[in-house]
N, C-alpha and C positions, 0 to 999 in steps of 0.2 A: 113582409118586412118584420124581423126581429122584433118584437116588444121591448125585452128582456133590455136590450141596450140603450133604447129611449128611457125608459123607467130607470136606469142606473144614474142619467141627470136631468130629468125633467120631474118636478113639482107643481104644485099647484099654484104657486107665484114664479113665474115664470122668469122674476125679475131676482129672483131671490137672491142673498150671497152665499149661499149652497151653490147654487147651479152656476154661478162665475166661476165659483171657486176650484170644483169638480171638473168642468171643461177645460179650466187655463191647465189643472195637472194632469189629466189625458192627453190634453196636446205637447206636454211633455214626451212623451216616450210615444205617439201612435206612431210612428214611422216603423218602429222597432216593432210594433202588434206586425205590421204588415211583412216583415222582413222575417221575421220569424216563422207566419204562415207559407211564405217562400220559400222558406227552407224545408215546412215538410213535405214529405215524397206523393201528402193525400192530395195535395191542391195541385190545382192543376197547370198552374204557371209556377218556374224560377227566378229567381230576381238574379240578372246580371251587374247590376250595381246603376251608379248614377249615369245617365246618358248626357248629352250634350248635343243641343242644336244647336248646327252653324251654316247661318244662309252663305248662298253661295256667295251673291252680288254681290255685299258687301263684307263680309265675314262676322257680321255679326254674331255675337254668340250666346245661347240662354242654357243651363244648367238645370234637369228639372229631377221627379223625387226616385224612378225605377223604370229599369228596363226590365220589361217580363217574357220571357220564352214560353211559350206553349208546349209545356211535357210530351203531349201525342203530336202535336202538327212540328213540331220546332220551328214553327213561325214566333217573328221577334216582334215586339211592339213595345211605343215608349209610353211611360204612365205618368201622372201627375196625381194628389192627395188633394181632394179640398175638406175638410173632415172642421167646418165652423160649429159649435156644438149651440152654445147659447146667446154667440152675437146678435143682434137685434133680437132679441129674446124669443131665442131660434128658429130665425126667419130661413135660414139657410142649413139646417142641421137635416132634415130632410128632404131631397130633391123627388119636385112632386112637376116640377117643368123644366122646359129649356131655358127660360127665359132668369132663372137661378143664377145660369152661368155669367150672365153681362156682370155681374156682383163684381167679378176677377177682370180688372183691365191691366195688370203686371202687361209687361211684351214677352215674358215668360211664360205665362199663360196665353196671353194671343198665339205666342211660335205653337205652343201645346196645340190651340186647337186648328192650327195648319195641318199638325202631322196626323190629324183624325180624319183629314180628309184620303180620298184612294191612293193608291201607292205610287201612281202616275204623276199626282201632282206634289208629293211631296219630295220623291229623286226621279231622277238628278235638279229637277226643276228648280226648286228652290233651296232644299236641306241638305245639307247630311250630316248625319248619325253617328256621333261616336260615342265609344266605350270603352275606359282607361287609357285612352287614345288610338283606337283603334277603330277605323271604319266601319259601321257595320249594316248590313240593310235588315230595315222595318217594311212591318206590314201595315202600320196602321197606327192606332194610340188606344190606350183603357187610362178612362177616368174611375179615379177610384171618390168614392166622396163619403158624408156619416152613415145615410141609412138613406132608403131612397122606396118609391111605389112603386113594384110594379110597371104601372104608367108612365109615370116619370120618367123609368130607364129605360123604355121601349122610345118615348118620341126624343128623348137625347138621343139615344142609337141612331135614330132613321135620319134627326135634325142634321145631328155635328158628324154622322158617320162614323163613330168611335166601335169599334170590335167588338167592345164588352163593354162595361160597367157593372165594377166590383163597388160596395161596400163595408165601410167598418162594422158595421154591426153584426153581416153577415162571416167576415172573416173572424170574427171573437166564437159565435155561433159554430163554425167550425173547429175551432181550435179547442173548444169545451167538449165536442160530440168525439172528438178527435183523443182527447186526454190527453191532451199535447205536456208533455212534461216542461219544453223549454218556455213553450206559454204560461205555466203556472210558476217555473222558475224566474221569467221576468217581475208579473206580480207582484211575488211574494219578495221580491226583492227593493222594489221601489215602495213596497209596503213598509218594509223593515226601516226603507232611510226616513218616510216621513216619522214612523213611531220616536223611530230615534232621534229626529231633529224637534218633535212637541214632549218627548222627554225631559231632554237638553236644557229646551223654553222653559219647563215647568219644573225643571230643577229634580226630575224622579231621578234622574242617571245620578247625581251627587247627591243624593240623600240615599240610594242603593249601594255607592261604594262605601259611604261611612255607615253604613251598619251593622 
């Protein structure tokens, strides 16, 4: 597991208003860290955009965070993010068990961890799978979550059946190893808006044009 990304918002008061503050604005833009690792040609999955389960029996319908293609296999599977950084003072920021998961009771995440189970019980049986409106068949589900042992993502695989489990820590990890230009270009971008919104507050931006 990453260090590196724990250490970016974990302190030694765990309760701190650093480590609120720093997780509420990563969960700002983390969909975009993921979406962007998608887009490069080193990772090993595409993102084909938002998926949609819709049970058959009654047409229920839940909307979840990526659909990932498999680069070498072009097997397709639907993903969900749970990426809680310092909620209960980040009781959920690392998945160290299965038992993490009961945390999410949405029925958007219930339909998620249906389609983690084998492909037999998710079509035609119960789901199906669309993308931009378009039907499409899955192999499975990848939970993606912050940072995870080892451990952890071996007995979720075996528990809920999920294909993979990616984390955030790891996908940043890549994208640095990687030199990812459009990773550094998001950054420095949301970088540039806080400076310039505690500018704003502190009155530097009008005290710089009148001088």
């Amino acid at each position: 597991m990453p260090e590196h990304f724990r250490r970016v918002f974990e302190s030694e008061d765990l309760k701190s208003a650093r480590a609120k503050f720093l997780s509420r604005v990563f969960g700002i833009f983390s969909e975009e860290v993921v979406k962007v690792w998608a887009r490069n040609s080193n990772a090993p999955y595409e993102n084909l955009g938002r998926p949609t389960l819709r049970r058959i029996d009654d047409g229920t319908r839940h909307t979840i965070d990526f659909t990932l293609k498999d680069r070498r296999t072009k097997a397709v599977f639907v993903a969900e993010m749970k990426c809680e950084i310092q909620y209960q003072n980040f009781a959920y920021f690392v998945l160290k068990r299965d038992d993490q998961l009961e945390h999410h009771e949405k029925p958007a995440f219930r339909a998620f961890l249906e389609a983690a189970r084998r492909p037999s019980e998710l079509q035609p049986q119960k789901w199906k799978v669309f993308v931009k409106n378009h039907e499409i068949a899955v192999e499975g589900a990848i939970l993606i979550w912050g940072a995870a042992t080892e451990d952890g993502k071996a007995q979720v695989k075996q528990r809920r059946g999920f294909h993979d489990v990616l984390t955030l820590a790891e996908i940043c990890r890549d994208l640095r190893s990687w030199n990812c230009e459009e990773f550094k270009g998001l950054l420095r971008e949301h970088q540039r808006w806080c400076n310039e919104m505690f500018d704003s507050l502190l009155g530097v931006a009008d005290k710089n044009a009148h001088a």
